[in-house]
N, C-alpha and C positions, 0 to 999 in steps of 0.2 A: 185260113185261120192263122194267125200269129201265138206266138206261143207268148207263155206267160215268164217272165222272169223274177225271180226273187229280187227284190227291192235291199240292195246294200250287196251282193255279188260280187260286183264288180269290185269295191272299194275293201271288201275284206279280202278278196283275192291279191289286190296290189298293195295292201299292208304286209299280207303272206309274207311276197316275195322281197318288200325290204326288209323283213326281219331276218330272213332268212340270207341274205348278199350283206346284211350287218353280219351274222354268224361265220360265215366265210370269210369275211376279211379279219376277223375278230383274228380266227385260227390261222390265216397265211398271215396276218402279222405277228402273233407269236409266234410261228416258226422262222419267219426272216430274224426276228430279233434272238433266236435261238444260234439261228448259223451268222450272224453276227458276232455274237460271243463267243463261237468255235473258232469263226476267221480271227477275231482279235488276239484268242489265245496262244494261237500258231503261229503267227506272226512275233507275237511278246517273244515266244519261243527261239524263235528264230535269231531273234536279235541279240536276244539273252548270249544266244551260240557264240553270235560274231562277237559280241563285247569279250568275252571270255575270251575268245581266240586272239582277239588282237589286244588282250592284257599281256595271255602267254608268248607273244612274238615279240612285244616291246619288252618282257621282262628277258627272256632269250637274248638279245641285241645288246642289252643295256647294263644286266648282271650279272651275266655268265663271262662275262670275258672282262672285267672291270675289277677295281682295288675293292677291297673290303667297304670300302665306306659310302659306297651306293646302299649298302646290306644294314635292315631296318629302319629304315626312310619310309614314310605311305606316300607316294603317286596318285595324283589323280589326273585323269590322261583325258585328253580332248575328247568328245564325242561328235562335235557338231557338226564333224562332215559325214557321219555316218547318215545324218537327216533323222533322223529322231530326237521327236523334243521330249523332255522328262526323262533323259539316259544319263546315269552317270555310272565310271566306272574309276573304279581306286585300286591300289591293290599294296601289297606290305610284302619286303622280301627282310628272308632273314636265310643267315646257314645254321646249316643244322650240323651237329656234332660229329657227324662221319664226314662232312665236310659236303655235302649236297647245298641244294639251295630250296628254299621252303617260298611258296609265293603263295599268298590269301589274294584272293579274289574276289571283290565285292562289286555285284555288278546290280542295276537297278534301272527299270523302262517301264516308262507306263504310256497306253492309250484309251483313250475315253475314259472309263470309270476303274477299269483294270489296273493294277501294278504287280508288276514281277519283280522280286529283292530275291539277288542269290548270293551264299557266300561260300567259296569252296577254297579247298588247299591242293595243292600242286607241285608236284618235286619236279625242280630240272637236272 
């Protein structure tokens, strides 16, 4: 005896399943493009750090031991050997009344759709 088969089984069965491998990929590609957006953040991060620190080194070098007249100039300092494109970094020294030295920091990097703008102040 052979058995009988419902006529269209097969063919809803294999729709099932690409609906179902569309659903899965639907969800691991919003979660790569989630940890995409965590990798890019951490990384802006990152850079952000470096730009900042090597404002703070060439203001160190270049102001702290130098005449007055380096003092309220704005700087904008090379980035492009850091290898990041859409960096720039500036920064403004002035002294301050007790006789310190005051440096603003503006540092700014972006990748893909993301941009990080930071501005901070700094006593040396």
């Amino acid at each position: 005896m052979k058995s009988k088969t419902q006529p269209g089984f097969a063919l809803t069965f294999v729709i099932i399943i690409i609906a179902l491998i569309g659903i899965v990929t639907y969800v691991l590609a919003d979660g790569a493009r989630t940890l995409q957006f965590h990798s890019n953040t951490v990384y802006l991060q990152a850079i952000e750090r470096n730009l900042t620190t090597s404002a703070l080194a060439w203001a160190r070098n270049n102001v702290e031991d130098k005449s007055s007249e380096e003092l309220g100039k704005t700087a904008e300092l090379d980035v492009a050997l850091i290898g990041t494109r859409g960096s720039s970094l500036t920064l403004i020294t002035r002294k301050e009344t007790n006789g310190r030295i005051e440096v603003r920091v503006n540092t700014s990097c972006s990748k893909s759709r993301q941009t990080f703008t930071n501005s901070a102040r700094y006593r040396l």
